[in-house]
N, C-alpha and C positions, 0 to 999 in steps of 0.2 A: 463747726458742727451744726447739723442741724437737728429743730427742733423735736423731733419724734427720735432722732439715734441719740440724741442727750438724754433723753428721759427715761429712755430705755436701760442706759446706764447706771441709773440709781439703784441705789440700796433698796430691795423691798422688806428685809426687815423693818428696815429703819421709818420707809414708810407706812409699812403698816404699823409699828409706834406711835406715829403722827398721828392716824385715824382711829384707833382702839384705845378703850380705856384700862385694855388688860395688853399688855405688853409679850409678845411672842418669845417664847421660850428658846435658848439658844441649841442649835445642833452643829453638827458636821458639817450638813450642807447648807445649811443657812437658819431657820428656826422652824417650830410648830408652833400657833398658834388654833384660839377658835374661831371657824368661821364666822364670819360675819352675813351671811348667806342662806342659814339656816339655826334652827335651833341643838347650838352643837356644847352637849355638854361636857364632853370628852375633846381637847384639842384635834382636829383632825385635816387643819389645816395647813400643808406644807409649804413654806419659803424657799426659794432654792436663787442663792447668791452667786453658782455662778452663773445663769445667763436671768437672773433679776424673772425670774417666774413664780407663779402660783400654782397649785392645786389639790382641790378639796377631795379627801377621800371618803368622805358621806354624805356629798351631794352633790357629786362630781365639778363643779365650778373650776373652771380654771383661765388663764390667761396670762399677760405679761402685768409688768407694774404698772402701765397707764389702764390694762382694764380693768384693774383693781383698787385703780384711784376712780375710773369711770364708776363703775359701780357702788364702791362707798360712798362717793360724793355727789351722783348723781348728775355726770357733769358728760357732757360731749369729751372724746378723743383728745381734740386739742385744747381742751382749755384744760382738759387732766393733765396733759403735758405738761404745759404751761405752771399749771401750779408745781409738780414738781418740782420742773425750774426754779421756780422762786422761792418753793420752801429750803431748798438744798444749793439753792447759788450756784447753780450749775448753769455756765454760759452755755448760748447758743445765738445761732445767725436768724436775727428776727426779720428774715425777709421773704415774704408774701409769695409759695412756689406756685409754679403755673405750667406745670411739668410734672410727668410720671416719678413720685420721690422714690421705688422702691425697684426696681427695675427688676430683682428677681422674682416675686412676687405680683408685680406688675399691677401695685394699687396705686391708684391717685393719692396726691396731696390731699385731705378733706381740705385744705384752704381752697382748694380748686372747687370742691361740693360747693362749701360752701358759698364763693361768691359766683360761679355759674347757677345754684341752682337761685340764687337770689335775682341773677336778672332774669332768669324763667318764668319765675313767677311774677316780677312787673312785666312781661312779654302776656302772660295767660293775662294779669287783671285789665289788664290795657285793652285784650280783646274780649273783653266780657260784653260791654254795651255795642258791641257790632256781631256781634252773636245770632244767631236762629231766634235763642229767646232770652232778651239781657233780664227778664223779670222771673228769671227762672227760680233764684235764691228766692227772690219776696212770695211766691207760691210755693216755696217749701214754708214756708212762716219764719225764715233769718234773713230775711234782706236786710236789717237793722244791722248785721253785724257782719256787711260785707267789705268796710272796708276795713273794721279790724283785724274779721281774718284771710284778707285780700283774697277773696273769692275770685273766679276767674273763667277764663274758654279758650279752650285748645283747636285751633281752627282745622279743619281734617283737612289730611295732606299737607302740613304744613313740614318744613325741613328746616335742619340748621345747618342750613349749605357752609355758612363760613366759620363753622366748628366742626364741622361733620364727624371728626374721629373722635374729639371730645365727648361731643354729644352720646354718640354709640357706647363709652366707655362708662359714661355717665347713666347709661341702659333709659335713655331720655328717644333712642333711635330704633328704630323698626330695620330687618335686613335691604329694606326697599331707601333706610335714610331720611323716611317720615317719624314723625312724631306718633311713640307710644298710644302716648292720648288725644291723640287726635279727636274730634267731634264729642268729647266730653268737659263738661261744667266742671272745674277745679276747684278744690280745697287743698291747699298747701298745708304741709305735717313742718311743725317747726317745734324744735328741742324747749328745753325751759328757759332760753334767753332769747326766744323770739328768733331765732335763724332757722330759714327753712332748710328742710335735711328731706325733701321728699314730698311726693304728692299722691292724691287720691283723685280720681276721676270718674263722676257717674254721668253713666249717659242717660240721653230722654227719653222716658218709656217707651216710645214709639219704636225704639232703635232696639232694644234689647231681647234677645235671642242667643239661641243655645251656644252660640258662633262669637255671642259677644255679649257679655256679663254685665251687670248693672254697673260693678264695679270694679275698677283696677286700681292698684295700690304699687308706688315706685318697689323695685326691687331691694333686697336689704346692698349694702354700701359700706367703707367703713364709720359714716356717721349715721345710718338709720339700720336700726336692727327691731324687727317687727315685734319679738319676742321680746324686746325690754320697753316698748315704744308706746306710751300714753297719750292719744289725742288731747290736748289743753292741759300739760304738763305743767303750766304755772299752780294750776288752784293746789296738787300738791304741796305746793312750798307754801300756803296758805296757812300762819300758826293760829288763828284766831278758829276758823273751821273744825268743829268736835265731830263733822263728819266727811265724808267723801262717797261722793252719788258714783256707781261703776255703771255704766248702759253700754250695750252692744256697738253701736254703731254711731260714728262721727256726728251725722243729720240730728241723732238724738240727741247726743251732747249738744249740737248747739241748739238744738229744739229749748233746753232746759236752759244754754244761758242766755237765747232769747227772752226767753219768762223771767228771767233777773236772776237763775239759779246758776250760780259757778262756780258749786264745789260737785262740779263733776267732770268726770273722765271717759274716753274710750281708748280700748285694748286693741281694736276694732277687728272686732268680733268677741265673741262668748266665750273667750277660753283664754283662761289666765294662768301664763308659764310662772316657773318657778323666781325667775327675776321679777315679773310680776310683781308677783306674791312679798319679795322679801324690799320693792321700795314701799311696796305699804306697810310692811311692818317698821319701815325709819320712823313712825307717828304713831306706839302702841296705845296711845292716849286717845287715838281715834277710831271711829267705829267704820268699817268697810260696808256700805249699804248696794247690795247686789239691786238692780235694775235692769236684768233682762228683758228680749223682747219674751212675750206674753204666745209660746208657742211651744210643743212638745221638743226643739230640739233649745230653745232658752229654758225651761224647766229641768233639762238635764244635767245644765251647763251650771246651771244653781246650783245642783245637788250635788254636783264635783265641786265646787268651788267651798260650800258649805264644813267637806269630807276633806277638804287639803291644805285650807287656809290656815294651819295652825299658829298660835301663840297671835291669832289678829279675832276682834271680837267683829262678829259681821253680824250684820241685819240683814233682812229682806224686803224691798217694796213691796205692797200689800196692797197699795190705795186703786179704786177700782177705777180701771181705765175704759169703762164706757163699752167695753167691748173692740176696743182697738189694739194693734200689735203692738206698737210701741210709742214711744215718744212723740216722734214725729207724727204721727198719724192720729197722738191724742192732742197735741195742738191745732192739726189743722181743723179738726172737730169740732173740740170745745173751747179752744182759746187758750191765750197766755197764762191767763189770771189762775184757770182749772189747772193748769201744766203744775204753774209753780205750788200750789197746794199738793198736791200728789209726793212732791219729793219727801217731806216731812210725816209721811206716813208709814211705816216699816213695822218689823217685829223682829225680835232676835231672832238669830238658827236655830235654837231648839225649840220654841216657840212654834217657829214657821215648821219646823219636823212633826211633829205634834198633829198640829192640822192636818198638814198635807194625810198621813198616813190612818188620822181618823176618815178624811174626806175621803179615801179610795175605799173602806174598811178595812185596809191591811194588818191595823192594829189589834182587831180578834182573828189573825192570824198564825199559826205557828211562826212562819218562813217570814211573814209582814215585821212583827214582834224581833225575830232574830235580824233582819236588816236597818230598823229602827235603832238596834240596840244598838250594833256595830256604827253606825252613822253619829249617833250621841257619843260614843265614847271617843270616834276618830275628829268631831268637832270640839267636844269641852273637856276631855279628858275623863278616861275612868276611875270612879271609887272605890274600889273592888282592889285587893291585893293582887291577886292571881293576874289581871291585865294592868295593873297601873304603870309598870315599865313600857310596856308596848302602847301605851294611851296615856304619856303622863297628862297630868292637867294642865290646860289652856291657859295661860298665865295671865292673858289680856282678862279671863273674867276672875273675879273674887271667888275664892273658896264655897261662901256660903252661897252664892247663885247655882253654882257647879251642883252643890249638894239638892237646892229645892228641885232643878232640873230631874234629878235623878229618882227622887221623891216623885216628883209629877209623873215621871216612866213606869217607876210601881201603882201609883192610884191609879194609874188608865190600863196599867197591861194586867192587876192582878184583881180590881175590883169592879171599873165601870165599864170594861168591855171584854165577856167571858170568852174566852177561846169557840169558834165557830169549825178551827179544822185542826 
């Protein structure tokens, strides 16, 4: 049998006991447990033993028992398997496929991602120094960590003649049997064990146009899914770290661990799904410090993030960046040394609420006042009887912060700033 139809055969009760410290409740068709997915305080998570499935009915989550070991564990497809296997001694054929394993379905082995897209990527780094421009990375300000994270160049028109249906399958092919990324400078996206599952490609300013995008990002897969998918997924598993930098886009991430900063991530881009969301809440000890770029649609993206993030305490960078969008563009400016001081400069969400809505005047506002108030209570939870079901409190902060917050919403909304409309 092989590995992915063994795995699939386990008990997910049973694993879900392995991973919970509250144990799933037995039913009929398999048990109820609480999500672990959200903050559920009513079990609302169903088991179903006979085909070893999941699904959450208050936050819709669902899949088989390997995305449910993916997801608790934070682990790639196969190695979720894998552990299965081994936690439940369930044999299988450990031999390396290289062939379509699902034929009705018609997805690849991820062993096949896996080791094609890894000689991909020694094919891109290989072609980096015969490139148009091999100094490309060191003028963004990471050439220091290009062979970390094997930086690379996709030569245009280039084919994988003697893969050719692979490659296509692997969505690595154009209809024409060229390379996706062709004439773009590569950054390879690799899971938390260092294997690449995927790539990012920006092209040279020169070339960008409506027709053709700064940047391309490999299609999702079953080992790369955009929506669960953290550019430098190691600094998560980082226990020493009390915080974690979130920045938009890849360049900034490694803008920051150029500067020596690497406890940061990208989502790549501004908008953090709800898997997102729930592996930063596996570290509620830590603080989620928002670093968007510095521009009305990163301002928005804060303000959603701020309003969704519940039960995680998040900060917001504050530190002033010169007047530049983002990371990248505040190193190439002012330097390493300026980059990495910037990280350590934040202010909690209702802090940063606070400001923002004196800095517009909104806050001697009627309708200013009323969206302030709903923003506070759906980030730290309300003290008010009448909403506290619908706004319970934020667990990630103390009682007593929750309260002076709220304290602080009265001195500003009923004393130092008199209604204007």
């Amino acid at each position: 049998m092989k590995l992915f139809e063994a795995a699939k055969n386990a008990n997910i009760v049973k694993i879900y006991d392995k991973l919970s410290d509250k144990p799933a409740k037995s039913t009929p068709k398999g048990g109820v447990a609480h999500c672990p997915f959200h903050d559920d305080k009513n079990p609302s998570l169903s088991l179903y033993t006979d085909n070893n499935t999941f699904k959450c009915f208050g936050c819709g989550k669902h899949g088989s028992a390997i995305d449910l070991v993916m997801e608790m564990k934070k682990l790639d497809n196969k190695t979720a398997a894998e552990w299965i296997c081994k936690e439940f001694n369930i044999e299988y054929d450990n031999i390396p496929s290289t062939h379509v394993c699902n034929e009705e379905d018609n997805e690849l082995d991820p062993n096949v991602y896996l080791t094609d897209y890894e000689i991909v990527a020694k094919y891109f780094h290989a072609c980096l120094g015969k490139s148009p421009d091999p100094k490309f990375f060191e003028k963004r300000g990471v050439g220091s960590l290009t062979e970390e994270f094997r930086f690379g160049y996709c030569p245009e028109g280039v084919a994988f003649t003697k893969r050719a249906d692979l490659a296509q399958k692997l969505k690595l092919s154009n209809d024409k049997g060229e390379c996706v990324f062709g004439g773009r400078y590569i950054v390879p996206l690799t899971n938390y064990r260092n294997q690449v599952i995927g790539f990012i490609g920006r092209l040279p300013d020169d070339k960008i146009d409506e027709n053709h995008p700064k940047y391309l990002i490999s299609e999702n897969s079953p080992i790369f899914k955009k929506r669960s998918f953290f550019f430098n997924s190691p600094a998560l598993l980082d226990r020493e770290s009390k915080e974690i930098l979130i920045v938009e886009g890849v360049f900034d991430a490694l803008s920051y661990i150029a500067a020596g900063v690497r406890n940061v991530v990208s989502p790549l881009g501004n908008s953090l799904s709800d898997t997102h969301l729930n592996t930063l809440r596996s570290r509620p000890d830590r603080d989620v410090v928002i670093a968007f770029d510095r521009d009305e649609a990163g301002e928005k993206a804060t303000m959603k993030v701020i309003e969704y993030a519940r039960n995680l305490r998040v900060a917001i960078l504050t530190a002033d960046f010169k007047g530049q969008k983002d990371a990248n563009a505040l190193l190439l400016s002012e330097g390493a040394e300026f980059l990495s001081k910037t990280a350590g400069q934040s202010m909690p969400a209702p802090d940063y609420l606070f400001r923002a809505y004196e800095k517009n005047g909104l806050i001697a506002t009627r309708q200013g006042r009323s969206e302030l108030n709903i923003k506070l209570a759906k980030a730290i939870g309300y003290t008010t009887l009448p909403l506290a079901e619908q706004y319970p409190m934020n667990k990630a902060y103390a009682p007593v912060d929750i309260e002076d917050w709220w304290d602080t919403f009265k001195y500003l909304t009923k004393e130092k700033y008199p209604l204007k409309s």
